[in-house]
LUMMAR-536535 format. One record per residue (C-alpha): chain; residue in three letters; x negated, y negated, z negated. Coordinates in steps of 0.2 Angstrom, whole numbers. Example, Ala and Ser with C-alpha at 12.3 -4.5 7.8 and 13.67 -1.06 7.14 Angstrom:
<rec A,ALA,<-62,22,-39>> <rec A,SER,<-68,5,-36>> 
END
This chain:
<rec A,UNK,<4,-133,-108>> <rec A,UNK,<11,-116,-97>> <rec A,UNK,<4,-100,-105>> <rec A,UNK,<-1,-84,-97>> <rec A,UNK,<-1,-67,-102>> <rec A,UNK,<-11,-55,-91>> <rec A,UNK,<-1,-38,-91>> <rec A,UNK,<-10,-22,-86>> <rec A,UNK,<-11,-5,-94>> <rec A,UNK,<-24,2,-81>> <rec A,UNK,<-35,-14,-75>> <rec A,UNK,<-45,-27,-83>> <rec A,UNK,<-38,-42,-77>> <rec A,UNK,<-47,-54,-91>> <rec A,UNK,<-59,-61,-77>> <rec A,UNK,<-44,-69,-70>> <rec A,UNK,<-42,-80,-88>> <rec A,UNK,<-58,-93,-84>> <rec A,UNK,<-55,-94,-65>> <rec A,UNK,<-35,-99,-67>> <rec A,UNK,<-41,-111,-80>> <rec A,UNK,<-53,-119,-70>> <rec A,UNK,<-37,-121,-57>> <rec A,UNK,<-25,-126,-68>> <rec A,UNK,<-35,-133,-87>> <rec A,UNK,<-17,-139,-93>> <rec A,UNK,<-13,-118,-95>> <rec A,UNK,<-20,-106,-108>> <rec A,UNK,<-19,-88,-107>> <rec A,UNK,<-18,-70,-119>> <rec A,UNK,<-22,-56,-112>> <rec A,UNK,<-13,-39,-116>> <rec A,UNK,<-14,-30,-131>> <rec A,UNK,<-14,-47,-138>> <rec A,UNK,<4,-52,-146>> <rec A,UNK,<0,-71,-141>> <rec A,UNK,<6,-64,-124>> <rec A,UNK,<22,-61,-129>> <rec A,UNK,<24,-80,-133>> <rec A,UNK,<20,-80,-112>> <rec A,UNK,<31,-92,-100>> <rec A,UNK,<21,-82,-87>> <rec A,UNK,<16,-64,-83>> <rec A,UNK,<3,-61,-72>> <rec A,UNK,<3,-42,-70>> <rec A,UNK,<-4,-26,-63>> <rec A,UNK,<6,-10,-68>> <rec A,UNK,<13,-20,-83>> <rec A,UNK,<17,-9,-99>> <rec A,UNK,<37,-3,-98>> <rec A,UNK,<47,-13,-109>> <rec A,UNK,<35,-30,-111>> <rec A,UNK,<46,-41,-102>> <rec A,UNK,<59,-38,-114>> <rec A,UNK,<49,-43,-128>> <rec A,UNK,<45,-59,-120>> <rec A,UNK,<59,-71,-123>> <rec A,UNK,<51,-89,-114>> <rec A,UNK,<44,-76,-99>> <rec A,UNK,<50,-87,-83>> <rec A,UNK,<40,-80,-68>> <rec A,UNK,<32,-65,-65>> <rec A,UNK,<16,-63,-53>> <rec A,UNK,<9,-48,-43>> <rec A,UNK,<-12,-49,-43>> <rec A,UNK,<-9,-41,-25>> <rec A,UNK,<4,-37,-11>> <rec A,UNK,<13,-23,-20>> <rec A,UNK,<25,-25,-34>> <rec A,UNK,<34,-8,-37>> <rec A,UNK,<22,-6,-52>> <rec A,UNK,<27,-23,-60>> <rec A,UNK,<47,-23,-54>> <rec A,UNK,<54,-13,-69>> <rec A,UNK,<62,-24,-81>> <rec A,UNK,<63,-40,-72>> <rec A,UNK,<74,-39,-62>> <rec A,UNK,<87,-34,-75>> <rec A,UNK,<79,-48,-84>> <rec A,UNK,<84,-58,-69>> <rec A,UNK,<65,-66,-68>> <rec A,UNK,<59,-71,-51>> <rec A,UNK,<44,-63,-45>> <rec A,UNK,<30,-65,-32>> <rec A,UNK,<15,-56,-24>> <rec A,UNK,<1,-62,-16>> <rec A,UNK,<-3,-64,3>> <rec A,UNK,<-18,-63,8>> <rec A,UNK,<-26,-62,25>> <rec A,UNK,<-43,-53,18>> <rec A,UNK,<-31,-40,14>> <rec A,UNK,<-24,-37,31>> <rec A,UNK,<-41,-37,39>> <rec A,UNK,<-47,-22,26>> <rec A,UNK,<-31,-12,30>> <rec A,UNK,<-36,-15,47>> <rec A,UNK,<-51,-11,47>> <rec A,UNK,<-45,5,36>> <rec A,UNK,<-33,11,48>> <rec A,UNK,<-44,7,65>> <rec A,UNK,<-56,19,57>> <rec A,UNK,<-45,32,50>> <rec A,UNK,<-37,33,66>> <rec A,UNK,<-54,34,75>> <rec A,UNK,<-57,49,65>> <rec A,UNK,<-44,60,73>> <rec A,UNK,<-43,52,89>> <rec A,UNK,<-60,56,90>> <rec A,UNK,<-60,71,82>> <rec A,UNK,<-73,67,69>> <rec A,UNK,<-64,78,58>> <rec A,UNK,<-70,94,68>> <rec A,UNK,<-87,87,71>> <rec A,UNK,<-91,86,53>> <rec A,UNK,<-82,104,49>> <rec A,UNK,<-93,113,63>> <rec A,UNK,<-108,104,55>> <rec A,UNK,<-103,113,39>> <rec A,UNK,<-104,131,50>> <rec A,UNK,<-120,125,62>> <rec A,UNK,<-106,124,75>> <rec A,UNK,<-110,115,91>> <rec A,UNK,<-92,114,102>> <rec A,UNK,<-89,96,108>> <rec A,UNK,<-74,91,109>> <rec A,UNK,<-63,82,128>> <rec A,UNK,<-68,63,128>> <rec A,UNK,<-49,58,128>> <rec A,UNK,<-43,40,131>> <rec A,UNK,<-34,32,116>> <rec A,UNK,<-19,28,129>> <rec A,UNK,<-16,47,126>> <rec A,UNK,<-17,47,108>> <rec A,UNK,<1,41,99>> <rec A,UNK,<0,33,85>> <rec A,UNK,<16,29,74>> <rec A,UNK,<16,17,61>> <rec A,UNK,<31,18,45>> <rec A,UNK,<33,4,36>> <rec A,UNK,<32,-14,49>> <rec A,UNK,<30,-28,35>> <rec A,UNK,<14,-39,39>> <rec A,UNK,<2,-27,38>> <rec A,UNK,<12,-15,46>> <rec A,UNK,<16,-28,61>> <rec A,UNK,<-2,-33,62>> <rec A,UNK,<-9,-14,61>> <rec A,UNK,<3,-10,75>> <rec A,UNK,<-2,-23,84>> <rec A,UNK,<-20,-21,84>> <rec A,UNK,<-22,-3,88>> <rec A,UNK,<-9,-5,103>> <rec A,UNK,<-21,-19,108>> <rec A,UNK,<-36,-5,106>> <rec A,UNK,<-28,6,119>> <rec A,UNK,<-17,17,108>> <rec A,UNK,<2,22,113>> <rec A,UNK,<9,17,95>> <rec A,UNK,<27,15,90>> <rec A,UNK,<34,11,74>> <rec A,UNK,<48,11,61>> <rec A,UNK,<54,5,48>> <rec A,UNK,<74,2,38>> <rec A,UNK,<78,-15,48>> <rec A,UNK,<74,-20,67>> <rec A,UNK,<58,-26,73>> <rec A,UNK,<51,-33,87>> <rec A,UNK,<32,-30,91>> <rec A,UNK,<24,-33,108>> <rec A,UNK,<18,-18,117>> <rec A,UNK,<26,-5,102>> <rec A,UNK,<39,3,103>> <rec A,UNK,<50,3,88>> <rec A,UNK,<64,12,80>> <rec A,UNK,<76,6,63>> <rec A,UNK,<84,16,50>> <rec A,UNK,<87,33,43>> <rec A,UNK,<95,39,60>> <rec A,UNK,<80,34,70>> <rec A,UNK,<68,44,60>> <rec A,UNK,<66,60,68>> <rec A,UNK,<64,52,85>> <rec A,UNK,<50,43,79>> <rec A,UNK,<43,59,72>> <rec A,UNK,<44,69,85>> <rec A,UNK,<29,66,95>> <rec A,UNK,<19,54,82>> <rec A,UNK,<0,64,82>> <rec A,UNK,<-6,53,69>> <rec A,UNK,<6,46,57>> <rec A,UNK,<2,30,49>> <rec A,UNK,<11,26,29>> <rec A,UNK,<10,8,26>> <rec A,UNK,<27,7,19>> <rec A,UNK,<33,-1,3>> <rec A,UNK,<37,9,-12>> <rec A,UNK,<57,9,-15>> <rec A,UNK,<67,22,-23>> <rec A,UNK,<74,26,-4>> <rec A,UNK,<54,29,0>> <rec A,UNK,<48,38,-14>> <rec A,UNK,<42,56,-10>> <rec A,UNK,<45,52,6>> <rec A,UNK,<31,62,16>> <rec A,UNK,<35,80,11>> <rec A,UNK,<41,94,21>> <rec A,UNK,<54,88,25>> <rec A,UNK,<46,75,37>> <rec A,UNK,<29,84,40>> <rec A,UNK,<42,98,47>> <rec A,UNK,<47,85,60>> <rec A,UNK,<27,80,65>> <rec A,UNK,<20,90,79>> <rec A,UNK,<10,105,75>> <rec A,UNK,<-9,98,74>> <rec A,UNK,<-5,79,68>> <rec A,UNK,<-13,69,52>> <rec A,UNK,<-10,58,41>> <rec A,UNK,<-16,43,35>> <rec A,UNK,<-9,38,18>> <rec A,UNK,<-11,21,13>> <rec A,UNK,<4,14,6>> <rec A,UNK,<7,20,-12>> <rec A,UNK,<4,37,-18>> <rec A,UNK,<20,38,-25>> <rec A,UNK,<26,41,-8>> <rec A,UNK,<17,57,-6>> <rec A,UNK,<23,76,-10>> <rec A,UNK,<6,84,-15>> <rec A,UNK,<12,101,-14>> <rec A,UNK,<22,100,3>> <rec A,UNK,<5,93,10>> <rec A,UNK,<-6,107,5>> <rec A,UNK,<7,118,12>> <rec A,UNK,<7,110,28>> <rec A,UNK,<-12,110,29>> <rec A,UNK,<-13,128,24>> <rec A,UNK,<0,134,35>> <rec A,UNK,<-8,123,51>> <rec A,UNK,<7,111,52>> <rec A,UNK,<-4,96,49>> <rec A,UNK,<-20,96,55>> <rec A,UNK,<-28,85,41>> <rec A,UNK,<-26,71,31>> <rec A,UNK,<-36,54,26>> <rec A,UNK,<-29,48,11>> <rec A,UNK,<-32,31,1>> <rec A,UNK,<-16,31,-13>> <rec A,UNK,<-10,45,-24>> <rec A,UNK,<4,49,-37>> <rec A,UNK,<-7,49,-52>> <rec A,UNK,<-24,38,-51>> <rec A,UNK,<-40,40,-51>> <rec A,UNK,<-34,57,-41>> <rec A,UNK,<-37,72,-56>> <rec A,UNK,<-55,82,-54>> <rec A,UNK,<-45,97,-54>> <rec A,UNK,<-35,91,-38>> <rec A,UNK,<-37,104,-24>> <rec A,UNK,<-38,88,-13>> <rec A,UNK,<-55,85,-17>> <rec A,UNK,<-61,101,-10>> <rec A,UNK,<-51,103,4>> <rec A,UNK,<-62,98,21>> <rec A,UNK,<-46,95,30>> <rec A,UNK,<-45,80,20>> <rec A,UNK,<-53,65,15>> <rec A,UNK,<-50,55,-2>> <rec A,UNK,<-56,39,-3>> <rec A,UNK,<-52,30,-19>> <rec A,UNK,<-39,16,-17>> <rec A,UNK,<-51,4,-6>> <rec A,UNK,<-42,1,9>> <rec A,UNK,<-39,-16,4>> <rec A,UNK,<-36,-29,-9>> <rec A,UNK,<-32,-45,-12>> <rec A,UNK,<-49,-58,-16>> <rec A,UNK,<-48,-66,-33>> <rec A,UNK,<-50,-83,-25>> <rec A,UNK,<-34,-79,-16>> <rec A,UNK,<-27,-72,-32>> <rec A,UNK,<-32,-86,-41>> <rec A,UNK,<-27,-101,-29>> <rec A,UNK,<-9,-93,-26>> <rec A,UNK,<-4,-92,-45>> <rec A,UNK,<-10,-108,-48>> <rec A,UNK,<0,-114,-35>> <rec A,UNK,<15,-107,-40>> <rec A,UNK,<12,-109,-58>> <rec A,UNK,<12,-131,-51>> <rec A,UNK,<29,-127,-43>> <rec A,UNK,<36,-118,-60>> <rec A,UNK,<32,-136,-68>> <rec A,UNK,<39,-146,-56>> <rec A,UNK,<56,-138,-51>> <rec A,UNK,<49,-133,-36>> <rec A,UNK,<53,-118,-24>> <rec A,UNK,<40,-103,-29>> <rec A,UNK,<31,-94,-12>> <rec A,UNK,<28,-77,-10>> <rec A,UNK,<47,-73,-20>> <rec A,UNK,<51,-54,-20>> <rec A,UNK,<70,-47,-12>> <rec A,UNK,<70,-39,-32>> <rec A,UNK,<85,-28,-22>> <rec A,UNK,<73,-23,-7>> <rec A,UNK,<57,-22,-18>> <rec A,UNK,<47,-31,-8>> 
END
């Protein structure tokens, strides 16, 4: 009988308990603060508590509920455990449908409208075609790939970049540290879907926004790690960034004293771009939990070296 813990020290993931039973009976499961998890063969994990991998001696896999991992990576890969994430196609239709929208808002200039409503302003702004909007893309993963590929199917001009090479129809797209600033440099409405590594944290500070145009956004919808608070209200307040819609941040739920949440320059939302669905969560833990037993390769495995 294979026993699960589910590790979390900011969700409640004991809903998961009964539907992973009913897809696998032969399993049993613990869920954290209870020591029975430490007796765990698996860990299925969302920001798992740091140093609890350690502690579990007959651990042999470890399972993302959702696409990220950077919050469950720490500690298994010293411990040489193999770990997986979940991929799931209602995901990359809500990041999607995120992005199309965010993007919308700037092209459009939404933004203005609903500041000049605040001042009984009536100034409408040039009709412009989305074929004169450029929209850059960092981070080309599959939601990266399939975001890119569907605004540039909406009309957009979008590039994108990302560490290694990539080939996208209609996108221009540009690979490495070196190509960076070339991407930048007429990007009007940058796009952060990258993954959370240590050569990407803090990556959007002043740094880059320095390298944007004057006037361009930002949609930030990748982890909040990636984000400089500070160097973004700078660039807001100094007019180097014309706003900002922003779904992640460093610390979560964003503090009430944040000067975010007043700003109207910018809009928080609270982490719902996308998620996985528990029946995707579900069906691929079971699955690979079936491959665990029999010897079989996992899916979904996690370049531990990459992070993603």
């Amino acid at each position: 009988m294979t026993h699960i813990a589910l590790l979390s020290q900011t969700s409640k993931l004991e809903y998961l308990g009964p539907l992973l039973q009913q897809a696998v009976p032969s399993l049993r499961y613990s869920v954290w603060p209870d020591p029975a998890c430490l007796d765990a063969e698996v860990a299925v994990c969302w920001n798992t508590p740091p140093g609890l991998y350690q502690r579990m001696t007959r651990l042999r896999l470890v399972h993302s509920i959702a696409a990220g991992v950077d919050n469950i990576l720490p500690g298994a890969a010293a411990a040489r455990l193999p770990v997986c994430r979940v991929v799931d196609d209602d995901m990359t239709r809500g990041m999607v449908e995120y992005v199309s929208w965010a993007v919308l808002y700037f092209h459009r200039a939404f933004d203005l409208a609903l500041r000049q409503q605040k001042s009984r302003s009536w100034i409408r702004p040039a009709l412009r075609h989305p074929a004169d909007c450029h929209v850059g893309i960092m981070g080309l993963g599959s939601l990266g790939r399939t975001v890119a590929g569907v605004l540039q199917r909406q009309g957009y001009r979008v590039s994108g970049w990302a560490r290694s090479a990539h080939v996208i129809d209609g996108v221009r797209t540009h690979a490495g540290p070196a190509s960076l600033p070339e991407f930048l440099s007429d990007t009007e409405i940058l796009v952060n879907l990258l993954p959370l590594t240590e050569d990407t944290r803090g990556i959007l500070n002043s740094g880059l926004f320095a390298q944007l145009p004057t006037g361009a956004a930002l949609v930030g919808c990748g982890r909040g790690e990636h984000l400089v608070v500070d160097d973004l209200l700078a660039a807001l307040e100094a007019g180097r960034l014309r706003g900002a819609v922003l779904d992640v941040f460093p610390e979560e739920p964003l503090n009430v004293q944040s000067p975010l949440w007043d700003r109207p320059d910018v809009v928080v939302t609270p982490h719902m771009a996308t998620m996985a669905s528990p029946h995707a969560v579900v069906q691929q833990v079971a699955e690979n939990i079936r491959r665990l037993q029999q010897g079989e390769a996992l899916r979904n495995v996690v370049d531990s070296h990459r992070g993603y």
